[in-house]
C-alpha positions in Angstrom: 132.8 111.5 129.7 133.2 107.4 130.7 130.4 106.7 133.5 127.9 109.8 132.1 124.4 109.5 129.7 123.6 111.3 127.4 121.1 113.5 129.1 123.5 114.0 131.9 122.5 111.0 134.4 125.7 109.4 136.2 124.5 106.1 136.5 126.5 104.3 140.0 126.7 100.8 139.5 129.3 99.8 142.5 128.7 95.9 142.4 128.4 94.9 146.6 128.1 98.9 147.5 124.9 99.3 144.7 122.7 99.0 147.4 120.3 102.0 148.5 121.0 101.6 152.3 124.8 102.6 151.5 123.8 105.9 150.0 125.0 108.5 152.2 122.7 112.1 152.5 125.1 113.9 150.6 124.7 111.4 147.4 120.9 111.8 148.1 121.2 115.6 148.3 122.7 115.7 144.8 120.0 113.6 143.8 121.3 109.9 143.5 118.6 107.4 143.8 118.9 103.7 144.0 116.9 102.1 141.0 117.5 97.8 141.0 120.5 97.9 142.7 122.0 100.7 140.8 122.6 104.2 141.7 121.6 107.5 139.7 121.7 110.9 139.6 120.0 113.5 137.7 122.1 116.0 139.3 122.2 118.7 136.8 126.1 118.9 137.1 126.9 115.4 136.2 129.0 115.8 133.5 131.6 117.5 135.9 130.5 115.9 138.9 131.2 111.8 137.1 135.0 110.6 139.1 136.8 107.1 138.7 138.7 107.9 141.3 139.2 111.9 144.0 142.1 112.4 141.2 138.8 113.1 139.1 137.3 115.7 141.5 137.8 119.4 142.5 137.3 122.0 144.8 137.2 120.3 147.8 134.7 117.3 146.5 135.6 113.7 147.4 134.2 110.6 144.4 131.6 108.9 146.1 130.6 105.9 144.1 131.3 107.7 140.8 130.6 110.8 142.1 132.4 113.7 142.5 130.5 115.3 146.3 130.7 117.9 148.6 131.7 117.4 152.1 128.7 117.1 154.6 126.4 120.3 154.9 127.6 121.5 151.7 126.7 121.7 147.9 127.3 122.3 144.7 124.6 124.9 143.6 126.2 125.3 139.7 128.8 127.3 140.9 131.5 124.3 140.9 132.5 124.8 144.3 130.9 123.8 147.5 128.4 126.3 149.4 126.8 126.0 152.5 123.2 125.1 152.4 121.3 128.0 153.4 117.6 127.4 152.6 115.5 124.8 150.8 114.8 124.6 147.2 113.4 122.6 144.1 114.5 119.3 146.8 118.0 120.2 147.4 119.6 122.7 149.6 120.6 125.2 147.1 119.0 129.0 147.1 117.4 129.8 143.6 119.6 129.4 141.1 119.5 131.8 138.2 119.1 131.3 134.5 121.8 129.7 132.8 123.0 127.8 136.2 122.6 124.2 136.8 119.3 122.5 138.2 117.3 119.8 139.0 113.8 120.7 138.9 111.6 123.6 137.9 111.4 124.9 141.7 115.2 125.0 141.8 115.3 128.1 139.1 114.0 131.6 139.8 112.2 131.8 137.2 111.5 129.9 134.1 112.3 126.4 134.1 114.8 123.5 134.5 115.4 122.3 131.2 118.7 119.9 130.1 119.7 120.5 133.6 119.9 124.4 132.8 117.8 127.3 133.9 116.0 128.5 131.1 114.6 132.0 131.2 112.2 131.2 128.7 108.8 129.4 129.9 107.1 128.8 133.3 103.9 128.3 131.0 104.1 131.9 129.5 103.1 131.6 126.0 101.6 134.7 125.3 101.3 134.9 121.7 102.6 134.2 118.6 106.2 135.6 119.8 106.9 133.3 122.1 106.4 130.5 119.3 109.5 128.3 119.8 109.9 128.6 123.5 110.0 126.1 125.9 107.3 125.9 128.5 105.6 123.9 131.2 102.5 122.0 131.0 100.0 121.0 133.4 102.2 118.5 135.8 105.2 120.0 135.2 106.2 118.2 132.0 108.0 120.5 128.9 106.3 121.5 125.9 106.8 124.4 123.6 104.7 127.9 122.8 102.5 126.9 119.5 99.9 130.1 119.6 98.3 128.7 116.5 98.0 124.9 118.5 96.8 127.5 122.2 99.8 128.0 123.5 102.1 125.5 125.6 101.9 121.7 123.8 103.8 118.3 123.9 106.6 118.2 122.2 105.6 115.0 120.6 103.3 116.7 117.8 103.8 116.7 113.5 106.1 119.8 114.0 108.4 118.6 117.2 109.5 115.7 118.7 111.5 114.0 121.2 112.6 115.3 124.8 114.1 118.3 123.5 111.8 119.6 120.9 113.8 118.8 117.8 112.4 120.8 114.8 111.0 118.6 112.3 110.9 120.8 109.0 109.2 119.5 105.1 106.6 117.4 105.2 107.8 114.0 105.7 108.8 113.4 109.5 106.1 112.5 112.3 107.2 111.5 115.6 108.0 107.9 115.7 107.2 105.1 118.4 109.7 104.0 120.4 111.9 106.4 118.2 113.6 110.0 119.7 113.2 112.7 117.3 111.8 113.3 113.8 111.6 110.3 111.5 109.5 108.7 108.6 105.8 106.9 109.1 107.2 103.6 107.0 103.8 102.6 106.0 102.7 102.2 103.1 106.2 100.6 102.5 108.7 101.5 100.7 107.9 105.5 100.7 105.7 105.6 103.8 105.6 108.8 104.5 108.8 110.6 102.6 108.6 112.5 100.1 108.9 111.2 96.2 112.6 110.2 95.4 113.0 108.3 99.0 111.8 105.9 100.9 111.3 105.2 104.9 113.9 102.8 106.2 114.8 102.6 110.0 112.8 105.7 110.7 114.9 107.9 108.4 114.0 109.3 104.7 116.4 107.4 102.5 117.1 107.7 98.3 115.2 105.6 96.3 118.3 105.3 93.8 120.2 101.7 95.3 120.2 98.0 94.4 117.1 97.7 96.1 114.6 100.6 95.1 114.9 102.7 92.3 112.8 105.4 90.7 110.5 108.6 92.2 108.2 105.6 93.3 111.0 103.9 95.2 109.6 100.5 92.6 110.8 97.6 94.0 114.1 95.8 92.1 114.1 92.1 91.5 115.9 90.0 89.2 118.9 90.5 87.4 121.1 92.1 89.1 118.7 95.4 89.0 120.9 98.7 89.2 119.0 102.3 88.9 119.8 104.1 85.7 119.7 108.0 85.2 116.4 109.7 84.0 115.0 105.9 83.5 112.7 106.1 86.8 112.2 102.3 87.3 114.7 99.2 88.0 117.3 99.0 85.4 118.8 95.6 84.4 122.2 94.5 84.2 121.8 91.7 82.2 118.2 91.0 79.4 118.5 87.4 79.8 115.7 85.8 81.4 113.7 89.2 82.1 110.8 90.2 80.5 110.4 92.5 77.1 110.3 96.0 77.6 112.4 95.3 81.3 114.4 98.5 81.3 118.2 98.4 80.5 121.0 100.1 79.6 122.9 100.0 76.2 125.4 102.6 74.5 124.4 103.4 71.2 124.9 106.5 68.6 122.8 108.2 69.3 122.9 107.3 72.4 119.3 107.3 74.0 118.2 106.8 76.9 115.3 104.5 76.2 116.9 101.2 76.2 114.7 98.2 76.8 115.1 93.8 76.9 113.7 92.5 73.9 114.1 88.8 73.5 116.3 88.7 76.1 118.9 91.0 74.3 119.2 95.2 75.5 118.2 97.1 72.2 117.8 100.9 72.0 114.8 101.1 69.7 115.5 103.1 66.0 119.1 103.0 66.4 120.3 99.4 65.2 119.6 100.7 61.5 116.7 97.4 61.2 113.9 95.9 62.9 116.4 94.3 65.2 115.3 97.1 67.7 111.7 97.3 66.8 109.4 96.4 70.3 107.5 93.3 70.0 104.4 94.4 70.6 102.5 96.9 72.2 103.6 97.9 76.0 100.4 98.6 77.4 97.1 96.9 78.0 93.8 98.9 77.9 92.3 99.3 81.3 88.6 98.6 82.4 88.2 95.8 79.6 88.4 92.4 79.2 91.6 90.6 79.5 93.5 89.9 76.6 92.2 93.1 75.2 95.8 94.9 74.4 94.9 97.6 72.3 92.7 100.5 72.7 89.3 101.1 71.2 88.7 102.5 68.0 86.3 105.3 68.8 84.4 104.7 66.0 80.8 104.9 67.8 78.1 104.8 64.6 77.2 102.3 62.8 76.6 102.0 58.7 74.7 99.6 56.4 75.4 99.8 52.5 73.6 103.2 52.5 76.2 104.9 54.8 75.5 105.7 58.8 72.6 104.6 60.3 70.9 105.9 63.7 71.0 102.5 65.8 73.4 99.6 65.2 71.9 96.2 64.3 71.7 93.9 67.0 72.4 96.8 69.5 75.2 96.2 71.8 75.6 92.2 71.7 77.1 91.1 75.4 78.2 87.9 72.8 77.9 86.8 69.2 74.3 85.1 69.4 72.4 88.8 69.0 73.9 88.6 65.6 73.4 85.1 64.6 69.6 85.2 66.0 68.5 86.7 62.4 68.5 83.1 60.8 71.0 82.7 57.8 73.4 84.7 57.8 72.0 86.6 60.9 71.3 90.2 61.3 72.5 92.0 59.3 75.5 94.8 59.3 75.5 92.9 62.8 78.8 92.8 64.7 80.4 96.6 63.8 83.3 97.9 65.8 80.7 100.5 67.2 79.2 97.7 69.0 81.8 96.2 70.9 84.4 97.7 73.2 85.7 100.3 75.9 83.8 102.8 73.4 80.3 101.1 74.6 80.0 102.2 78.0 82.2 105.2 78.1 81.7 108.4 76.7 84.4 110.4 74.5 85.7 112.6 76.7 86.8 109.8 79.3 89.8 108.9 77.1 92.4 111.8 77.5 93.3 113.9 80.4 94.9 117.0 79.4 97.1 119.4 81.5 96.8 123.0 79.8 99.1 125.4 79.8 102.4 126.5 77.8 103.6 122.9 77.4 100.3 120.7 77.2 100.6 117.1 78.8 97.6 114.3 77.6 97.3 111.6 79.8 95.6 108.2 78.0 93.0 106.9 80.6 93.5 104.0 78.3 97.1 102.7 77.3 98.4 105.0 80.5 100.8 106.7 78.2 101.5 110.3 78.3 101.9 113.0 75.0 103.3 115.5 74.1 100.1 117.7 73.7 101.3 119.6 70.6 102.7 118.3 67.7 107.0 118.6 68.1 108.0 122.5 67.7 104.5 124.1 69.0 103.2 125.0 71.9 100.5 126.8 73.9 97.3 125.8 74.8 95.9 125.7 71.4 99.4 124.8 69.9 99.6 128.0 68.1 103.0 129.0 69.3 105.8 128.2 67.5 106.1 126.8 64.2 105.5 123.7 62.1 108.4 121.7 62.5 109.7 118.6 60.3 112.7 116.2 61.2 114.7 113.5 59.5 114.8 110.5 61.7 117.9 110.4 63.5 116.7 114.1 64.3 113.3 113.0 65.5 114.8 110.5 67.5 117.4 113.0 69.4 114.4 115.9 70.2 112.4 113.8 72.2 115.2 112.0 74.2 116.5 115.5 74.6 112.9 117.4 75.4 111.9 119.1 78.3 108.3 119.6 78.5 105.6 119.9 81.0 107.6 119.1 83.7 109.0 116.0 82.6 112.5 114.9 80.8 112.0 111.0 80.3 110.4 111.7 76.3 111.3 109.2 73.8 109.7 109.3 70.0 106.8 106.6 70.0 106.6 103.2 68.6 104.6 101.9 65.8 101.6 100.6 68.2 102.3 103.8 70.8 101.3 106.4 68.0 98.5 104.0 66.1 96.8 104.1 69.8 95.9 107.7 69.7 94.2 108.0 66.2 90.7 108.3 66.0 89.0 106.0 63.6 86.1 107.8 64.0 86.7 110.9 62.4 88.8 112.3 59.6 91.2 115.6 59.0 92.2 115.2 61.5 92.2 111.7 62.7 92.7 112.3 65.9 91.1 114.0 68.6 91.3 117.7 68.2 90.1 118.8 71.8 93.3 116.7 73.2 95.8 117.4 70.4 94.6 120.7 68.9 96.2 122.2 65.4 97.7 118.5 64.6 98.7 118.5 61.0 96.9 116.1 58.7 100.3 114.4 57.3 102.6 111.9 58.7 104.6 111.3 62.0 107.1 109.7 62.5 108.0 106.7 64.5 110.6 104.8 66.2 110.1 101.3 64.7 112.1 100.4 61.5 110.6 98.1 58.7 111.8 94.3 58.3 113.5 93.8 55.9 113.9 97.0 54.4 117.1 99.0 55.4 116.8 102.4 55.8 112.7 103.0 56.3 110.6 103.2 59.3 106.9 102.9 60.0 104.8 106.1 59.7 101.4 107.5 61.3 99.0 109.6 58.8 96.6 112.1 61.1 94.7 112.9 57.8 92.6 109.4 57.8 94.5 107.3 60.2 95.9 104.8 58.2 99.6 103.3 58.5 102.6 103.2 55.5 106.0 102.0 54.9 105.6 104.2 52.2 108.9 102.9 50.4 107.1 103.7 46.6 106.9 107.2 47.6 110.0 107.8 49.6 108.1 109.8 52.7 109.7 107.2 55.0 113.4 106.6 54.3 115.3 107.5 57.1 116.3 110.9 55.4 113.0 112.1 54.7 111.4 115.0 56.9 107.9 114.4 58.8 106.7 115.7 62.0 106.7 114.1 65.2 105.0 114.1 68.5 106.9 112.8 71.8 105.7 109.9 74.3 106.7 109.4 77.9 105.1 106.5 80.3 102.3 107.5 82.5 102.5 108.9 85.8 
């Protein structure tokens, strides 16, 4: 209704009459105050009571700046009609007042409390035990708060579970109560997610999708550029447009098949293994190795012995040189064997078993501490802790290609079949049959696996992994990589 608040105040603003000394004992019986000039009520029948004009009013009631009142010596006591006053109570005039009729204060209600201008039977302070959860009650002072028996009974609304003045629920774990904010909302820091839960962000207090030209992504990653628009099961900022962004900027490309790894490459949106060349190819490795010196792209070898021309020795030459000179300090032609793989790298100062992270279970998940990447922890068609569920399985290309776009596993649906440098990061030069570490990727067959890069100028052939001793083949000679050859696979998705 025009003139009435939203928690039932009629707020009296009368120009030249808003001044207290005009307010006649009737307005102050119904509890109009004078606040700057202005004239309120809390009366708890405002939203009737609110007048233009004695057209507006009932029962006997004349409009009294905005107000619809009882004649002198009489009130309204929730009824609607005017009573004679009788007694004192809760400030006014009114007897008790029973639950469900209007009020102003506690004291006005026979028992319980006054709560949105309503008796409430509910209350008074009682919260007994765990089934009185949910009511309201009174505090120390007179204030509302609800029964929590687990928090010791009557608390402030304002808590991780309620908010506001009327002890809004605030259900999942996302909302706290907010500043200068009524009700449940979002803690916005650390922007953009603050406090909601993956898949959203916190904007104006609220819990809002990630997915818009501004945010995309579980991560709610910030979009910049081109024109950045969020694209299905990709989880970052998709662009519109390759030109100008940087290689392996996500994009979006319709091919057949159509995957939905799509990424800028020279400023052009290829879809990598479908173009039929190296067209597609990535340029490089995506990752850098963590914890190492700059510029250091790839990760380390794990080969961790050294050899001279008799085979492996117990300590390298020259131990573990910080720079060349340990080598060169042996005169001409310096110390020698000096300068192995062994001796430089992430594999110096971390053991083995800080390199992969696995997640057990039906459908194993390896996490690379190094590169970031995640695997599939069996080899394509197995599964099981020890992959020994299942069955061997062997793919042409294009079939390759479509099981890991298509795969489920883990938890996750974003696979894509590796790259050249994605699958050559995860053999172990080390070790032999398999090359590769068996405690991560148990019961991996010694033979080749496929990948999604094509070879220049050959049509028809892509670039293959061999598990057996590590090493890398076109193969063309022997016809294991055409296109429409079978070898296994193993699926790659970007880290968490």
């Amino acid at each position: 209704m025009p003139g009435c608040e939203l928690r039932r105040r009629c707020r009296v603003c009368a120009g030249t009459f808003g001044r207290a000394g005009l307010i006649s004992a009737s307005l102050l019986a119904v509890g109009i105050t004078a606040t700057s000039g202005c004239f309120y009520t809390t009366n708890a029948a405002c939203g009737q009571n609110c007048c233009y004009d004695a057209a507006g009013c009932h029962n006997g009631k004349t409009c009294q700046y905005g107000v619809c009142v009882c004649p002198a010596g009489q009130l309204d006591c929730g009824s609607g009609t005017c009573e004679t006053a009788t007694s004192a109570c809760g400030g006014s005039l009114c007897p008790l007042c029973a639950a469900g009729q209007s009020c102003v204060v506690n004291t006005d209600c026979e028992s319980g409390i006054c709560w949105d201008a309503v008796c409430q039977a509910e209350g008074g302070g009682g919260c007994a035990d765990a089934a009185t959860d949910g009511n309201l009650c009174t505090l120390l002072g007179g204030t509302v708060g609800i029964c929590q028996s687990a928090l010791g009974g009557c608390v402030a609304c304002n808590t991780a579970s309620y908010c506001g003045p009327t002890c809004v629920a605030c259900s999942g774990e996302l909302p706290v109560c907010g500043g200068a904010s009524v009700g449940c909302v979002c803690d916005p820091n650390p922007a953009p997610r603050g406090s909601c839960n993956r898949g959203s962000r916190c904007g104006g207090y609220a819990c809002l999708s990630c997915d818009d030209t501004s945010y995309c992504g579980q991560e709610c990653v910030p979009c910049s550029g081109n024109t950045p628009m969020c694209g299905g099961i990709q989880s970052g900022c998709v662009a519109s447009n390759c030109s100008g962004q940087p290689d392996f900027t996500p994009c979006q490309l319709a091919t057949t098949p159509d995957l939905w790894y799509d990424i800028c490459v020279d400023g052009v949106c290829v879809s990598p293994g479908t173009c039929g060349n190296a067209a597609c190819n990535p340029p490089g490795p995506s990752f850098a190795q963590a914890d190492v010196t700059p510029g250091w792209l790839y990760p380390d070898t794990d080969q961790r012995v050294c050899d001279d021309a008799s085979g492996p020795i117990a300590t390298c030459p020259g131990g573990v040189p910080t720079d060349n000179s340990a080598c060169a300090s042996g005169g001409l032609g310096g110390v020698a064997f000096c300068g192995q793989d062994a001796q430089y790298g992430w594999d110096t100062y971390h053991p083995q078993s800080d390199r992969f992270t696995v997640t057990a279970g039906a459908e194993p998940v390896v996490t690379d501490n190094v590169t970031g990447l995640m695997w599939q922890g069996c080899a394509a068609a197995l599964g099981g802790n020890a992959c020994d569920t299942g069955f061997m399985g062997v793919f042409l290309f294009g079939q390759a290609l479509q099981y890991c776009n298509n795969l489920n596993w883990g938890g996750y649906g974003d696979w894509r079949l590796p790259d050249y440098y994605e699958l050559l990061s995860i053999v172990d030069f080390g070790r032999t049959v398999p090359a590769i570490d068996p405690s991560a990727f148990p019961s991996t067959p010694t033979t080749w696996f496929w990948t999604s890069s094509l070879i220049a100028g050959s049509v028809g052939y892509a670039w293959l992994v061999e598990f057996s001793s590590g090493h890398t083949c076109t193969c063309g000679g022997y016809g294991v990589g055409a296109l429409n050859n079978v070898n296994y696979a193993r699926c790659v998705r970007p880290g968490p």
